[in-house]
BAPA-789967 format. One record per residue (C-alpha): y, x, z; residue number from 1. Coordinates in steps of 0.02 Angstrom, whole numbers, plus 50000, padded with zeros to 5 digits. Example, Ala and Ser with C-alpha at 12.3 -4.5 7.8 and 13.67 -1.06 7.14 Angstrom:
2
@north=49775, east=50615, up=50390, nr=1
@north=49947, east=50684, up=50357, nr=2
//
This chain:
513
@north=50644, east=49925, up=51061, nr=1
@north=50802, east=49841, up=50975, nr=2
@north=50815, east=49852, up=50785, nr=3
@north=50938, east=49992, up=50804, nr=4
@north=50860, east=50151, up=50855, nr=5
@north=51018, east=50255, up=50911, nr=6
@north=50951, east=50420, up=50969, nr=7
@north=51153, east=50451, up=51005, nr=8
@north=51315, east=50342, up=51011, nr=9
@north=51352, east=50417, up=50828, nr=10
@north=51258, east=50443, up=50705, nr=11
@north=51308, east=50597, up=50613, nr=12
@north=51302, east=50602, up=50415, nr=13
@north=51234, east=50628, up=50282, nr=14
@north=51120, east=50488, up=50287, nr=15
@north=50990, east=50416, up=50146, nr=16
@north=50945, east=50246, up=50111, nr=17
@north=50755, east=50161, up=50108, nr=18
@north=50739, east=49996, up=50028, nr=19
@north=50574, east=49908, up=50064, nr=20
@north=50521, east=49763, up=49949, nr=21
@north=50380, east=49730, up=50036, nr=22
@north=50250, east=49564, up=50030, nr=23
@north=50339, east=49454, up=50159, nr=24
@north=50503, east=49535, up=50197, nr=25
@north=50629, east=49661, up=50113, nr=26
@north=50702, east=49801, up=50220, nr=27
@north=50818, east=49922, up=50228, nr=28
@north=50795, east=50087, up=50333, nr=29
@north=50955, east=50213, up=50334, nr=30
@north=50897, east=50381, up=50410, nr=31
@north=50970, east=50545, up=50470, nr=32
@north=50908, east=50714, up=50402, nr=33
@north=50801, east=50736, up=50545, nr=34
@north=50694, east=50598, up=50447, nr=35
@north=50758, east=50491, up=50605, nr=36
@north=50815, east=50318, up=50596, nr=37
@north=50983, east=50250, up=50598, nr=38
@north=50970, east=50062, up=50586, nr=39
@north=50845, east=49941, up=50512, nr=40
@north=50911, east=49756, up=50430, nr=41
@north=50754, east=49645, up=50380, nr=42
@north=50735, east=49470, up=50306, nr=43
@north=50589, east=49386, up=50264, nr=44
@north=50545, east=49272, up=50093, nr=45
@north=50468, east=49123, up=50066, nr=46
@north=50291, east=49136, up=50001, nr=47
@north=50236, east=48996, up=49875, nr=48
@north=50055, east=48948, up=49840, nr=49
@north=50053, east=48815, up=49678, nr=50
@north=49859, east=48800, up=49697, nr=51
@north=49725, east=48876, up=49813, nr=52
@north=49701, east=49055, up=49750, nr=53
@north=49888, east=49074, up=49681, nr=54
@north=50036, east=49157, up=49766, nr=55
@north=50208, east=49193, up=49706, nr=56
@north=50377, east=49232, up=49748, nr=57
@north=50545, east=49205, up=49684, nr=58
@north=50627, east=49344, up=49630, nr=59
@north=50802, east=49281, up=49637, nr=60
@north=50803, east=49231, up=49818, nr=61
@north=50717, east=49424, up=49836, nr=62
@north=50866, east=49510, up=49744, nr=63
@north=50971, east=49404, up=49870, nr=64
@north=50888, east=49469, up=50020, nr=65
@north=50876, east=49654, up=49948, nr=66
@north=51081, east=49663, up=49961, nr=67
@north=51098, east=49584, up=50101, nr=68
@north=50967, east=49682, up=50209, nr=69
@north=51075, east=49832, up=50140, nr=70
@north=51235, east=49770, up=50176, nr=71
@north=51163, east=49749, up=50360, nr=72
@north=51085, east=49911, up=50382, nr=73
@north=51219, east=50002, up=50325, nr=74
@north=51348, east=49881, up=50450, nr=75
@north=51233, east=49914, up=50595, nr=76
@north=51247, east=50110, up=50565, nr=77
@north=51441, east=50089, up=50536, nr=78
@north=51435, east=50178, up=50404, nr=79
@north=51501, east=50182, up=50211, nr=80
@north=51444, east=50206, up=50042, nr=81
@north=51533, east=50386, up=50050, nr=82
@north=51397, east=50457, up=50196, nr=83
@north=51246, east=50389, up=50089, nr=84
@north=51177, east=50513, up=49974, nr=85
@north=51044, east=50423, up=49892, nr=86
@north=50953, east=50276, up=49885, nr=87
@north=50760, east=50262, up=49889, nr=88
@north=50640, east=50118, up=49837, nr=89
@north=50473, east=50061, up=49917, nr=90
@north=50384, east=49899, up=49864, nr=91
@north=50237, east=49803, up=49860, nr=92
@north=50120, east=49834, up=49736, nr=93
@north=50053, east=49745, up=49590, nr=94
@north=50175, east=49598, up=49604, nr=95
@north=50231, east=49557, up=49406, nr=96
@north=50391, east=49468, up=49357, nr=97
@north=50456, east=49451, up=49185, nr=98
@north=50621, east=49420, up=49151, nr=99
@north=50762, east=49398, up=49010, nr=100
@north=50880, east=49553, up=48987, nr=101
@north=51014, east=49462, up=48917, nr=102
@north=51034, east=49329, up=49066, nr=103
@north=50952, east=49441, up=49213, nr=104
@north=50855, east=49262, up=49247, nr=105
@north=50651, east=49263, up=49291, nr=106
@north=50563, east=49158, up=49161, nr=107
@north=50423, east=49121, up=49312, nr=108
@north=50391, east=49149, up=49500, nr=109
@north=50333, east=49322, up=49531, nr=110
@north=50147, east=49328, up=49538, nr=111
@north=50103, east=49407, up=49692, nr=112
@north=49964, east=49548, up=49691, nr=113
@north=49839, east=49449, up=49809, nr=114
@north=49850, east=49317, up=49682, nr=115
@north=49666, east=49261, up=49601, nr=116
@north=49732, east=49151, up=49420, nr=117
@north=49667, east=49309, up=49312, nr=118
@north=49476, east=49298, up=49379, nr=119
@north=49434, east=49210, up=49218, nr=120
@north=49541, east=49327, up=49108, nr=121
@north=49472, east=49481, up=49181, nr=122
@north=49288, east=49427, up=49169, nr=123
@north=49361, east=49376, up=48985, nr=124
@north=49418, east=49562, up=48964, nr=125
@north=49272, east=49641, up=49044, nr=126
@north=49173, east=49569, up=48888, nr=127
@north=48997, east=49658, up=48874, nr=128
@north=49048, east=49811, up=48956, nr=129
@north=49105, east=49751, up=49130, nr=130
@north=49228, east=49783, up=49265, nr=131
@north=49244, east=49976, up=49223, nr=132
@north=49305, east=49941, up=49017, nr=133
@north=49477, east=50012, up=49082, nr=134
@north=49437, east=50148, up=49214, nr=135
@north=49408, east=50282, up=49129, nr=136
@north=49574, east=50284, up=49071, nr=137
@north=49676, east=50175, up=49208, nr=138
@north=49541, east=50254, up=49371, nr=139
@north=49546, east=50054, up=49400, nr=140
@north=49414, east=49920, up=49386, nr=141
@north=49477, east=49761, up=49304, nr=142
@north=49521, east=49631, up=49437, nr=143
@north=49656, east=49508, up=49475, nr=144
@north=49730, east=49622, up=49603, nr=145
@north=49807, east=49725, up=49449, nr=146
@north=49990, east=49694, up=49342, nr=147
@north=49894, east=49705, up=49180, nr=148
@north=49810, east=49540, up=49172, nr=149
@north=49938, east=49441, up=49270, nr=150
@north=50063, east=49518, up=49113, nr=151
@north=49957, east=49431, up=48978, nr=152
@north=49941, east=49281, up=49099, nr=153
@north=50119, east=49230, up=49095, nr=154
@north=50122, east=49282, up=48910, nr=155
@north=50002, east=49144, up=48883, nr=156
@north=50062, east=49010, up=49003, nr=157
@north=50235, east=49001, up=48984, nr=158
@north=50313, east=48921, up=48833, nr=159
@north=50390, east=49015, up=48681, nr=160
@north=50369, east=49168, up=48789, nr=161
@north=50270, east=49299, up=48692, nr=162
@north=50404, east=49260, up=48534, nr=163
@north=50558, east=49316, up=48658, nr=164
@north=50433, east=49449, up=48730, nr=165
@north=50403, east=49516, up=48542, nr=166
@north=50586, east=49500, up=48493, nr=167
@north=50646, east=49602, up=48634, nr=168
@north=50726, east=49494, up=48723, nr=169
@north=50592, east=49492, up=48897, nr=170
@north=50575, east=49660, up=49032, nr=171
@north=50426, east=49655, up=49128, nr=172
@north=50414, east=49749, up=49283, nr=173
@north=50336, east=49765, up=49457, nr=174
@north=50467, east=49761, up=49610, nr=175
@north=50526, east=49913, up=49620, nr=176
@north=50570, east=49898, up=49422, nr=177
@north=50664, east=49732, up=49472, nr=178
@north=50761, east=49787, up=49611, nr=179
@north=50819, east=49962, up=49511, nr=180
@north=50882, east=49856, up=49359, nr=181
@north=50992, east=49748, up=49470, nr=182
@north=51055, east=49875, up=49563, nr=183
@north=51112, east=49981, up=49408, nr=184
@north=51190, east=49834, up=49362, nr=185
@north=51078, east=49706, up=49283, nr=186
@north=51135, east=49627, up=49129, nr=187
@north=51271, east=49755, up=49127, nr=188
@north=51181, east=49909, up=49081, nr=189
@north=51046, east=49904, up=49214, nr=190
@north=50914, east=50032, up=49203, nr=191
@north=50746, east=49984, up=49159, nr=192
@north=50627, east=50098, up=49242, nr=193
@north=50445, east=50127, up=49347, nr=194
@north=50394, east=50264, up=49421, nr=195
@north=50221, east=50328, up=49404, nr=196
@north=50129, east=50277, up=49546, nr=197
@north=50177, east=50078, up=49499, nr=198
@north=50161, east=50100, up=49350, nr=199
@north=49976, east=50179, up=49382, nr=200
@north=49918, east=50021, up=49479, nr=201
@north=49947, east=49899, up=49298, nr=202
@north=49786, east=49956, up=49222, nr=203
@north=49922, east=49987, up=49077, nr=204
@north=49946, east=50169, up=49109, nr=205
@north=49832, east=50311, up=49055, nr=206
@north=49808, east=50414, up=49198, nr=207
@north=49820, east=50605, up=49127, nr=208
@north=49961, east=50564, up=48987, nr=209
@north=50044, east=50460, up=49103, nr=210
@north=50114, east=50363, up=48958, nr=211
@north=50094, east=50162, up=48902, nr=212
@north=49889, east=50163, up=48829, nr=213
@north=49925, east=50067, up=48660, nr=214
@north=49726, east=50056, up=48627, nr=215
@north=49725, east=49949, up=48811, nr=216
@north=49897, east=49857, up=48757, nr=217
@north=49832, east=49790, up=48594, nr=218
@north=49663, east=49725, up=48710, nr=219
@north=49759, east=49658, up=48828, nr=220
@north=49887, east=49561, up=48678, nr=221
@north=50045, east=49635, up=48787, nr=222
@north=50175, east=49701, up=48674, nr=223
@north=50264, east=49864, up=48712, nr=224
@north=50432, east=49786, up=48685, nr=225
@north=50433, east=49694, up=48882, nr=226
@north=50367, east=49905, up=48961, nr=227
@north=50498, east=50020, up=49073, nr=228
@north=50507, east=50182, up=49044, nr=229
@north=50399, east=50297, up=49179, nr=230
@north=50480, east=50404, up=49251, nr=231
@north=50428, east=50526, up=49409, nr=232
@north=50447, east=50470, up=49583, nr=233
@north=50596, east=50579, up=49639, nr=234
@north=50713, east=50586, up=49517, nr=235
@north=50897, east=50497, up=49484, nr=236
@north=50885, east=50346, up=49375, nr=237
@north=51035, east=50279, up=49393, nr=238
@north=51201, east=50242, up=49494, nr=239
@north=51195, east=50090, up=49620, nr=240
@north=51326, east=49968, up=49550, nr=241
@north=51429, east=49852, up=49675, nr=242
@north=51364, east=49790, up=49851, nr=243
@north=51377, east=49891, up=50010, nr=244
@north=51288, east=50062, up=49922, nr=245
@north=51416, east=50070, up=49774, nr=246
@north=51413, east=50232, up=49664, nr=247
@north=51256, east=50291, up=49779, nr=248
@north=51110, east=50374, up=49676, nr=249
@north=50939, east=50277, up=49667, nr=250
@north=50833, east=50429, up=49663, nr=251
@north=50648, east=50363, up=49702, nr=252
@north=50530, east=50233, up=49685, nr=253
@north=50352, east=50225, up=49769, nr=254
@north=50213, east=50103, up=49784, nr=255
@north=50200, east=50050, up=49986, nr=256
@north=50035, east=50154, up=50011, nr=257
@north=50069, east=50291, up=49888, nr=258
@north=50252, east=50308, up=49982, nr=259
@north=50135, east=50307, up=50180, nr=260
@north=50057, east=50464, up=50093, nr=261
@north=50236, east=50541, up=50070, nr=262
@north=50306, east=50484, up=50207, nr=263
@north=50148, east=50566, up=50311, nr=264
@north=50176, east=50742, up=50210, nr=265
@north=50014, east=50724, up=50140, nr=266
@north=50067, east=50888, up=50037, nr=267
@north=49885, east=50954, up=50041, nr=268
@north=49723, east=50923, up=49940, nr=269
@north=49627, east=50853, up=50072, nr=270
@north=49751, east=50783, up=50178, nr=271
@north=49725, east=50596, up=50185, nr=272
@north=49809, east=50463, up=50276, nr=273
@north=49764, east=50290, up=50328, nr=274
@north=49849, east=50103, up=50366, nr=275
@north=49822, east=49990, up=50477, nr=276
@north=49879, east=49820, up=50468, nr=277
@north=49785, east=49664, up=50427, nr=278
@north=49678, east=49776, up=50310, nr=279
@north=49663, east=49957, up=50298, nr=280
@north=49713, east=50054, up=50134, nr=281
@north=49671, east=50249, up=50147, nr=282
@north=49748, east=50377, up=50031, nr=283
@north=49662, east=50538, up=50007, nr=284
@north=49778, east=50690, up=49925, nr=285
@north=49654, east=50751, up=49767, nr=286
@north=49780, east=50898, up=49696, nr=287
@north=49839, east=50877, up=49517, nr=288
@north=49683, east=50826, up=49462, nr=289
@north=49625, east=50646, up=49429, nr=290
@north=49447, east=50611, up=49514, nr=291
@north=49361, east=50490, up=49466, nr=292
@north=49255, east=50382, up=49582, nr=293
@north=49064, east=50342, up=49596, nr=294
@north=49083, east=50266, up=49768, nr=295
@north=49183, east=50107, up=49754, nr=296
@north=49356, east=50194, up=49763, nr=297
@north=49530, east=50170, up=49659, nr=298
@north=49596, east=50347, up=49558, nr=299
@north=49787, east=50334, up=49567, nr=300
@north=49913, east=50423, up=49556, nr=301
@north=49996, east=50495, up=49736, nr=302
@north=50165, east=50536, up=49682, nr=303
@north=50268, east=50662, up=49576, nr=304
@north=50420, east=50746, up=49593, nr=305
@north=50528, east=50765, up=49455, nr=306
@north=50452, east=50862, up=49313, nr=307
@north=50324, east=50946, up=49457, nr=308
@north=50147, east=50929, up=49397, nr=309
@north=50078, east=50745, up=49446, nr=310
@north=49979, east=50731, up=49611, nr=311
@north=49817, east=50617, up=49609, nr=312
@north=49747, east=50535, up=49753, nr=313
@north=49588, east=50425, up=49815, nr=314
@north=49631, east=50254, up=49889, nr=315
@north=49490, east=50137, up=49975, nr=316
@north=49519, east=49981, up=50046, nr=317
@north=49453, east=49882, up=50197, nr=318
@north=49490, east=49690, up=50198, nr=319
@north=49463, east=49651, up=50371, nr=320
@north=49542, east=49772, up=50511, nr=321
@north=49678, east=49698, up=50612, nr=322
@north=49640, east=49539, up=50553, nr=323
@north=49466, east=49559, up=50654, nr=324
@north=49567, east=49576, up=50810, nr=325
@north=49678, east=49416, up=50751, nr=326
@north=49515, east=49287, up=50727, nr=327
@north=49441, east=49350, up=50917, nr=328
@north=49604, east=49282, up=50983, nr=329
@north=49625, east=49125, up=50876, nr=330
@north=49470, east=49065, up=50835, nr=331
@north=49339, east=49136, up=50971, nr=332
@north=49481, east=49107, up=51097, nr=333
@north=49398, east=49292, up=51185, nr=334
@north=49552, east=49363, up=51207, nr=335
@north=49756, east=49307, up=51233, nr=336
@north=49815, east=49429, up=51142, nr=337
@north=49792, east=49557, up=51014, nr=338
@north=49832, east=49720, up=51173, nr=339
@north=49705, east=49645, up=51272, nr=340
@north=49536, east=49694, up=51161, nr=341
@north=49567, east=49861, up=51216, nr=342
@north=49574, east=49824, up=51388, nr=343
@north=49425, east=49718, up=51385, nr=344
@north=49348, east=49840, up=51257, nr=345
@north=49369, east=49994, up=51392, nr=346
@north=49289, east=49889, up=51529, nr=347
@north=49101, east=49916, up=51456, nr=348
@north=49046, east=50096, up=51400, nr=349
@north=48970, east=50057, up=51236, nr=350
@north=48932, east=49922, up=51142, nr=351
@north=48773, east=49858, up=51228, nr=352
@north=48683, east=49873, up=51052, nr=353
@north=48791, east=49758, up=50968, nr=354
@north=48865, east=49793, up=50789, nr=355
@north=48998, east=49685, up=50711, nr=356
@north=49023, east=49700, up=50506, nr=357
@north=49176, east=49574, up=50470, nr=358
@north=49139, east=49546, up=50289, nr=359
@north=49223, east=49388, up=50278, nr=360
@north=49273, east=49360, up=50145, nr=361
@north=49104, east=49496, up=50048, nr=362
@north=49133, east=49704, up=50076, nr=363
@north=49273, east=49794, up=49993, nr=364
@north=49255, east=49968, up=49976, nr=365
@north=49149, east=50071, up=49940, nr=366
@north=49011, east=49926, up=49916, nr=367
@north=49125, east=49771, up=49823, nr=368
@north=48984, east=49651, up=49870, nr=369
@north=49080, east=49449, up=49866, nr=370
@north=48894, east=49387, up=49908, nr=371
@north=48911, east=49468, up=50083, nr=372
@north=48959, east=49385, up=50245, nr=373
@north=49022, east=49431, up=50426, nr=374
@north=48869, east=49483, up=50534, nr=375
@north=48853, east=49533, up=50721, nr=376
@north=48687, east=49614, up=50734, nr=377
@north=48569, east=49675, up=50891, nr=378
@north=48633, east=49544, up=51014, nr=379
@north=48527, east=49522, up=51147, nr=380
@north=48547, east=49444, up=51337, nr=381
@north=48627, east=49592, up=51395, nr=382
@north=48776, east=49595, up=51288, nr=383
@north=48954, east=49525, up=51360, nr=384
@north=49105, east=49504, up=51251, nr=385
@north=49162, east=49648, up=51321, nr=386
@north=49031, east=49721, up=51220, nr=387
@north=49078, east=49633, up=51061, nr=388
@north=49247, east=49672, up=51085, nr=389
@north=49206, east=49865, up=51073, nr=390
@north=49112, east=49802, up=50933, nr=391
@north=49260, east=49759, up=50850, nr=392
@north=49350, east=49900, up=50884, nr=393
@north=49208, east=50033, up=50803, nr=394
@north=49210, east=49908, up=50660, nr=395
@north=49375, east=49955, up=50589, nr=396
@north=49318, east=50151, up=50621, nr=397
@north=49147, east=50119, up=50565, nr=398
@north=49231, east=50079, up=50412, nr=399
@north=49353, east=50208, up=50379, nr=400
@north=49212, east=50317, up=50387, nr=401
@north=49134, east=50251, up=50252, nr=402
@north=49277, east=50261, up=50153, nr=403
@north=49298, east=50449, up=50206, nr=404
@north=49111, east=50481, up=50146, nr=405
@north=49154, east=50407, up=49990, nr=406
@north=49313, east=50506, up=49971, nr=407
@north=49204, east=50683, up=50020, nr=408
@north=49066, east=50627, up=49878, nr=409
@north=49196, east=50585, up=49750, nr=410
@north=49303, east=50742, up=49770, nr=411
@north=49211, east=50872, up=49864, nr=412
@north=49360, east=50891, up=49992, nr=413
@north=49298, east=50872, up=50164, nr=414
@north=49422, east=50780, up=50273, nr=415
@north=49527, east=50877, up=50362, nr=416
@north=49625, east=50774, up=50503, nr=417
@north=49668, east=50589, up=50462, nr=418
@north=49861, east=50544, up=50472, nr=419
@north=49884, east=50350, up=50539, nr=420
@north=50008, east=50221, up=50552, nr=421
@north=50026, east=50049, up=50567, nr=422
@north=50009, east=49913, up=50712, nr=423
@north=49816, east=49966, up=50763, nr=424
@north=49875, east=50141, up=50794, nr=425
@north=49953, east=50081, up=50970, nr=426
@north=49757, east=50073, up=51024, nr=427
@north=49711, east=50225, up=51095, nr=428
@north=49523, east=50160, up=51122, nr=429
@north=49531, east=50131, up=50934, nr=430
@north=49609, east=50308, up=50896, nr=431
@north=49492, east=50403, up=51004, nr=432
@north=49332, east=50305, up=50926, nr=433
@north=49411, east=50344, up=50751, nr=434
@north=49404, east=50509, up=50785, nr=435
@north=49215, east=50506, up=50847, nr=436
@north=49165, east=50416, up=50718, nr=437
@north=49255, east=50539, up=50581, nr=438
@north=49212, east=50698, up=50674, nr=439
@north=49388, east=50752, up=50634, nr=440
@north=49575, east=50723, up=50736, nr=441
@north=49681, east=50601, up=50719, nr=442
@north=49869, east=50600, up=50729, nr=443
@north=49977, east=50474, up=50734, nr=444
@north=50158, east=50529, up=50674, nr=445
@north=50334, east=50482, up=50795, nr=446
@north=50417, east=50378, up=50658, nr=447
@north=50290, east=50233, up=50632, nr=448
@north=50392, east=50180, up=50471, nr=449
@north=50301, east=50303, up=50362, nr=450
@north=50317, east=50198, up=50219, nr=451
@north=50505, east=50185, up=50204, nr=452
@north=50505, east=50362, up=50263, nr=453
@north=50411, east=50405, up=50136, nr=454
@north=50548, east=50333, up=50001, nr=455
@north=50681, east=50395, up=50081, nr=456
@north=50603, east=50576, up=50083, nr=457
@north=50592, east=50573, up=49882, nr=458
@north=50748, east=50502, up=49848, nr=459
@north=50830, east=50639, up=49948, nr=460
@north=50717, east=50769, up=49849, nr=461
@north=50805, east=50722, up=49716, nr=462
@north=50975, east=50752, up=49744, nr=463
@north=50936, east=50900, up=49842, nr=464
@north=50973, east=50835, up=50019, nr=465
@north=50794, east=50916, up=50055, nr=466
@north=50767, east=51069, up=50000, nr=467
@north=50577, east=51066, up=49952, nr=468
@north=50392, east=50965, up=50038, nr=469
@north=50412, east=51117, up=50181, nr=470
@north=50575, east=51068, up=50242, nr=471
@north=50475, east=50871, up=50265, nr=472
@north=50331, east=50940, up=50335, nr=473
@north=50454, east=51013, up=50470, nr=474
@north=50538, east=50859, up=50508, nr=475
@north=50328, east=50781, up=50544, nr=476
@north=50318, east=50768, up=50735, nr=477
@north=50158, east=50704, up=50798, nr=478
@north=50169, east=50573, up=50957, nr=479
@north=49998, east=50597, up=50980, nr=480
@north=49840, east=50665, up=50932, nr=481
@north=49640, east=50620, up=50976, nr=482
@north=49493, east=50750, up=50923, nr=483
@north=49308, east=50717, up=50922, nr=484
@north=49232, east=50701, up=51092, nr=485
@north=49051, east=50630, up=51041, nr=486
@north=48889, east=50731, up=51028, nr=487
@north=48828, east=50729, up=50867, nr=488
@north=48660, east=50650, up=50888, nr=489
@north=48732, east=50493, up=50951, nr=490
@north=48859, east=50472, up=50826, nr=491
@north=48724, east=50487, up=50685, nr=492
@north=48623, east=50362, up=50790, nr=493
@north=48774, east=50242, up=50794, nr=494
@north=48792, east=50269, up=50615, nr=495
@north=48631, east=50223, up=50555, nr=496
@north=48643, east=50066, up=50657, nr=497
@north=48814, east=50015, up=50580, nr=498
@north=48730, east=50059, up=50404, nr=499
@north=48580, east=49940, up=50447, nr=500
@north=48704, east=49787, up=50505, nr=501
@north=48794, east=49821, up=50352, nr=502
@north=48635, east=49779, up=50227, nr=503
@north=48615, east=49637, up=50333, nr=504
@north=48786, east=49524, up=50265, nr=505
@north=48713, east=49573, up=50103, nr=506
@north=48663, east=49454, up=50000, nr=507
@north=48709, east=49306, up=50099, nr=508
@north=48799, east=49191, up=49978, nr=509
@north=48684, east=49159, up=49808, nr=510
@north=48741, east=49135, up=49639, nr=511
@north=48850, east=48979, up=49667, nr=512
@north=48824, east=48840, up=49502, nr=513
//
C-alpha cells in the first residue's frame, strides 16, 4: 500500500488535519469526512541516550519535522489551507520539555517518557508512604514514566533554571503543549495550553477538579508559574499561524492511547480498546466517573469534549507483546520473519503443554513485579517450536486477559467486545485466540490509524464538522471480527496453567546490593 491512500482520483473537501508527535516519528494524516484518509507525510527523529537508562529528544529538530510532515501531507492531497477545517493533535505521552517564552528556545533535550533518571527522585518522593503518595489524587503511582518528576528533575539539574522558572520567564509542557504554542505562533502570542488527558498523565493534575494540585506542586518544589492552562480535548485553542495550515483552527489535543480510544468510538462505559505494538496499552471506557484501581491499573482520564462532563477510563499495560515475536526471530533465530509465527503457530493444534510468560524485563500490569523473569514452563520431549510459537502467540492474549480481569474487578463493567489495532492485529491466529481467551469478540476497525483518527475526530467536534459521537460511531466500519469458539472448561484449564507459569518468573532476581 503506497503512503497515499486515494480511494478516488480527487479527493473531495472538507478535509481535517491529524498531527502525530509520536516517540520516533511525527506524522501528519489529512482525512475526508468519511473518517477516510487522504494522504499521510512521516519523518522520523533522532533518539539520544546520554547514559544507559536516559532518553531524550530535541525538540527543535521535532518542531522542524512537525511543519514539514504537514507541508507534505497537505502537497500529497493537493490541497490548501482553505479545504482544511481544523487541525488536530496526537502525541506521545509523558515526554517533558521546558522552554523560554521569550526566545521559543528549549533550555534541555526533551526527556522522553521511557526515560529512568527520576528512579531515585521518585523513591525520594515516595518517602514513608510509598509509590501510591499521589494516586489518590493523580489515579497514578509515582514512577519515572510520569512528567511530574522529570519537571523537578530539570528544575534541579540545569543551571539558574528554577530562578527563570519562578520569574516567569520558563513554559513547561508535554508535546502536544509544544507543538500548539509554535503553531499559534510561538514567541509571538503562541498559546500555551494541555488538554486534559496530558495533562492527567503528570501526576500534577487532580483527577475530579481537573485543575493544577498546589498541595502536590509545593511536594514536588515545581512552581505554578512554568503550568499551561487545561483545557478539554475538543475545543479551539487557537489559530494555526504561517506554514502550509495558515489561519486553520487547532481544535484538539489527545494523548496517543487516550486518542486510540477516540479514534475506536469507545463512546460506551464498558467499551474498551486495546494496542498492539511492541507492548500492549488497553483503555477501558469507565463513564464520568474516576475508578480507582486495586489491581495494578492506571485511572486517567479518556477524553472530554468541550465543556461535556469528563470521561474516565482504565489503562493497563503489557511490556512485552510484539516485541515477543521480535526476540523469536532475532535472537532464537525460530522464525525469518515476524508473519511466519503464525504460520508455524497454525501447524500444531495447541501448545503441547507449553506456557511462555515473557517477563523480561519483571511483569507490568496488573502484578508490577521487577524481580520477575521470562519463563517457558511444562516443556517436555514432545514439544516442537511449533508449539512454543503458539506459546507465544496465547502469551500476548493470556495477558490481555489479565488486564481485562483487572479492569472487571476495578469497575464492575464486564467487557463487552474488545476494539484492536496495531501491527499484531494482522494475525488472525492471534485474534481468534484473543477472543478465546477473553470469551468476548474482537473487532478490528478498517482504518488501522486509530490514533490519528482519533485526533482528527475531536478536532472536527469542535468546529462542528461532526455533528455529535453518533455521527463517528457511523463512520466505524469493522474489517473483521472473531467471537469465542472455545468450550469453557478448557479455557479455564488453560488459564490456570498460564496463572501457574506466571508465579513461576516470580521472584527470580533477589534484592540486588
Amino acid at each position: 500500500m503506497s503512503t497515499t491512500e486515494s480511494h478516488d482520483a480527487h479527493a473531495v473537501g472538507p478535509f481535517i488535519a491529524a498531527i502525530d508527535q509520536g516517540t520516533t516519528s511525527s506524522r501528519c494524516i489529512v482525512f475526508d469526512r468519511d473518517g477516510r484518509i487522504v494522504s499521510v507525510d512521516q519523518k522520523e527523529h533522532e533518539q539520544i541516550f546520554p547514559k544507559p537508562g536516559w532518553v531524550e529528544h530535541d525538540a527543535k529538530e521535532i518542531w522542524r519535522n512537525v511543519q514539514e510532515v504537514v507541508a507534505g501531507a497537505v502537497e500529497k492531497a493537493g490541497i490548501t489551507a482553505a479545504d482544511v477545517k481544523a487541525i488536530g493533535i496526537t502525541n506521545q505521552r509523558e515526554t517533558t520539555l521546558l522552554w523560554d517564552k521569550n526566545t521559543g528556545e528549549p533550555v534541555h533535550n526533551a526527556i522522553v517518557w521511557q526515560d529512568t533518571r527520576t528512579d531515585g527522585l521518585c523513591k525520594e518522593l515516595g518517602r514513608n508512604v510509598g509509590q501510591d503518595r499521589f494516586r489518590r489524587e493523580t489515579g497514578l503511582p509515582l514512577a519515572s514514566y510520569f512528567s511530574g518528576p522529570k519537571v523537578r528533575w530539570l528544575l534541579d539539574n540545569v543551571e539558574g533554571l528554577r530562578e527563570r522558572a519562578e520569574r516567569g520567564d520558563i513554559l513547561f509542557g508535554t508535546m502536544d503543549s509544544w507543538v500548539i504554542w509554535n503553531l499559534t505562533g510561538g514567541v509571538n502570542g503562541g498559546v500555551h495550553v494541555t488538554d486534559v488527558t496530558n495533562a492527567s498523565r503528570t501526576m500534577l493534575m487532580n483527577l475530579r477538579s481537573l485543575a493544577w494540585d498546589e498541595r502536590i506542586l509545593s511536594s514536588m518544589e515545581i512552581p505554578a508559574a512554568v503550568l499551561p492552562e487545561i483545557r478539554s480535548s475538543a475545543e479551539v485553542y487557537g489559530i494555526a499561524k504561517g506554514g502550509a495550515l495558515d489561519g486553520v483552527p487547532v481544535a484538539s489535543a489527545l494523548g496517543d492511547q487516550q486518542a486510540a480510544l477516540f479514534g475506536q468510538t469507545c463512546y460506551a462505559k464498558g467499551e474498551a480498546k486495546s494496542t498492539y505494538g511492541t507492548g500492549t496499552f488497553m483503555l477501558m471506557n469507565t463513564g464520568d466517573e474516576p475508578v480507582q484501581s486495586y489491581n495494578g491499573l492506571l485511572t486517567t482520564v479518556g477524553y472530554r469534549i468541550g465543556d461535556e462532563k469528563p470521561v474516565y477510563a482504565l489503562e493497563g499495560s503489557i511490556a512485552v507483546t510484539g516485541s515477543l515475536v521480535q526476540w523469536m526471530r532475532d535472537q532464537m533465530g525460530l522464525i525469518k520473519s515476524a508473519a511466519e509465527i503464525e504460520t508455524l503457530a497454525s501447524s500444531v493444534e495447541d501448545n503441547g503443554g507449553a506456557y511462555f510468560v515473557p517477563a523480561f524485563s519483571g511483569l507490568f500490569a496488573p502484578y508490577w513485579r521487577s524481580d520477575a523473569r521470562g519463563v517457558i514452563a511444562g516443556l517436555t520431549r514432545y514439544v516442537t517450536k511449533a508449539h512454543i510459537a503458539r506459546a507465544v502467540l496465547e502469551a500476548t492474549a493470556w495477558q490481555t486477559r489479565e488486564i481485562t480481569d483487572a479492569m472487571t474487578k476495578d469497575s464492575g463493567v464486564e467487557l463487552t467486545a474488545l476494539k484492536v489495532d496495531g501491527g499484531m492485529t494482522s494475525n488472525n491466529l492471534l485474534m481468534q485466540t484473543l477472543s478465546d481467551f477473553l470469551d468476548a469478540p474482537v473487532v478490528r476497525p478498517m482504518v488501522a490509524e486509530t490514533t490519528c483518527l482519533g485526533a482528527a475526530y475531536a478536532a472536527g467536534l469542535a468546529v462542528g464538522f461532526w455533528p455529535d459521537t453518533d455521527a463517528l460511531r457511523a463512520n466505524w466500519r469493522r474489517a473483521a471480527e472473531w467471537t469465542p469458539r472455545m468450550d469453557a472448561d478448557t479455557r479455564d484449564r488453560e488459564y490456570k496453567n498460564w496463572l501457574k507459569a506466571v508465579e513461576r518468573t516470580m521472584g527470580w532476581i533477589e534484592d540486588e546490593e
